[in-house]
C-alpha positions as CSV (number, residue, x, y, z in Angstrom):
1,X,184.3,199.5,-46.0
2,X,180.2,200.2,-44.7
3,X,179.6,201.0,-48.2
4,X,181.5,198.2,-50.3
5,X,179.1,195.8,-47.5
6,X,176.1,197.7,-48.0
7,X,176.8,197.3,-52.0
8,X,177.4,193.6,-51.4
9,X,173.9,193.7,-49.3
10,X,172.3,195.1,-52.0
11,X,173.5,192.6,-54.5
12,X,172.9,189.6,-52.9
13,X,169.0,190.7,-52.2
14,X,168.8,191.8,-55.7
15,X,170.1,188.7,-56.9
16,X,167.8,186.6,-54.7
17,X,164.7,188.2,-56.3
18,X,166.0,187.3,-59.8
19,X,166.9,184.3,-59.1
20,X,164.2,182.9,-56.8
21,X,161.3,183.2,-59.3
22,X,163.2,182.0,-61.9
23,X,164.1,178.4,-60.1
24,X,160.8,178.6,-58.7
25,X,161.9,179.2,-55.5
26,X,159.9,180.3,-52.4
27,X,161.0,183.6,-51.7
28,X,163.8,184.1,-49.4
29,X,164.7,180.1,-49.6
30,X,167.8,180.8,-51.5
31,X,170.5,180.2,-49.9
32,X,173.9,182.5,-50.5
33,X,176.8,180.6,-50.2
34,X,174.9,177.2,-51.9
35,X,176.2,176.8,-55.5
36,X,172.9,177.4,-57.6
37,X,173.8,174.1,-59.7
38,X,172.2,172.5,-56.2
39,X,169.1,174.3,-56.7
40,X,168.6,173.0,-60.3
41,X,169.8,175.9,-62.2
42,X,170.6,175.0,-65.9
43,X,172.2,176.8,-68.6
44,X,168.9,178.5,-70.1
45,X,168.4,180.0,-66.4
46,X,171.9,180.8,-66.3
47,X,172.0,183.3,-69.4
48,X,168.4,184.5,-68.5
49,X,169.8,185.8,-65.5
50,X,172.6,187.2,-67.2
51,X,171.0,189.1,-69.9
52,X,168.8,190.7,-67.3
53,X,171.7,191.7,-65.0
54,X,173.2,193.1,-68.4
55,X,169.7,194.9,-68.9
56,X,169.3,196.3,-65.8
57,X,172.9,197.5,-64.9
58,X,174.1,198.3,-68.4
59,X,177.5,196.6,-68.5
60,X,178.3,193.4,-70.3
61,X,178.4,190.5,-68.5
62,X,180.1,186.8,-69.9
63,X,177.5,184.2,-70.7
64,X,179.3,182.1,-68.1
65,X,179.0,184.3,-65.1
66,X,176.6,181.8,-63.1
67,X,179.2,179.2,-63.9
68,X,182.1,181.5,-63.0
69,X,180.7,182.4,-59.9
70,X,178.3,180.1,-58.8
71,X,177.0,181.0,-55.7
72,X,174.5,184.0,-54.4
73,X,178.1,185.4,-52.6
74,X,180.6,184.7,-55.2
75,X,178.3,186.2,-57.7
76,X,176.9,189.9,-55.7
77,X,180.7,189.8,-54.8
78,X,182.2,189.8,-58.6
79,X,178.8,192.3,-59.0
80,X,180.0,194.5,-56.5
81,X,183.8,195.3,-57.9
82,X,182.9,194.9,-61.4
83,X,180.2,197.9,-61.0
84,X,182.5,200.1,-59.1
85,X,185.4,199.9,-61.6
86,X,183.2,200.6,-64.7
87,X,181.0,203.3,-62.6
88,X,177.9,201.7,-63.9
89,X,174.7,202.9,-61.8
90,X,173.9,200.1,-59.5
């Protein structure tokens, strides 16, 4: 359980420093269980932060994932199981 909490830890900071610059965001602003849509994130954002979660932990991810799971948690969450049950290096 401390590890599946740090591994949800981990994600939501990673995610925040993705996703910050990219809304143009003062760092550490972002807040995790606000759905991005609220922060102005549109489509082209959306698959640019896909593609680089894809790039960076070498699984493929659906082009809807920031739609899916639309918020900081929901998202580092869906990260969290998804990466453990394909054993893809976090």
């Amino acid at each position: 359980m401390q590890t599946a909490l740090r591994d949800l830890a981990f994600y939501r900071d990673k995610l925040k420093s993705m996703i910050e610059p990219e809304l143009r965001l003062p760092a550490g602003s972002l807040i995790c269980d606000r759905n991005l849509s609220e922060y102005g994130l549109d489509s082209i954002v959306a698959l640019t932060i896909a593609g680089d979660l894809e790039d960076e932990l070498r699984i493929q991810l659906p082009p809807t994932l920031l739609w899916d799971y639309p918020t900081v948690d929901d998202l580092a969450g869906y990260l969290c199981r998804t990466v453990e049950q394909v054993g893809a290096p976090a």
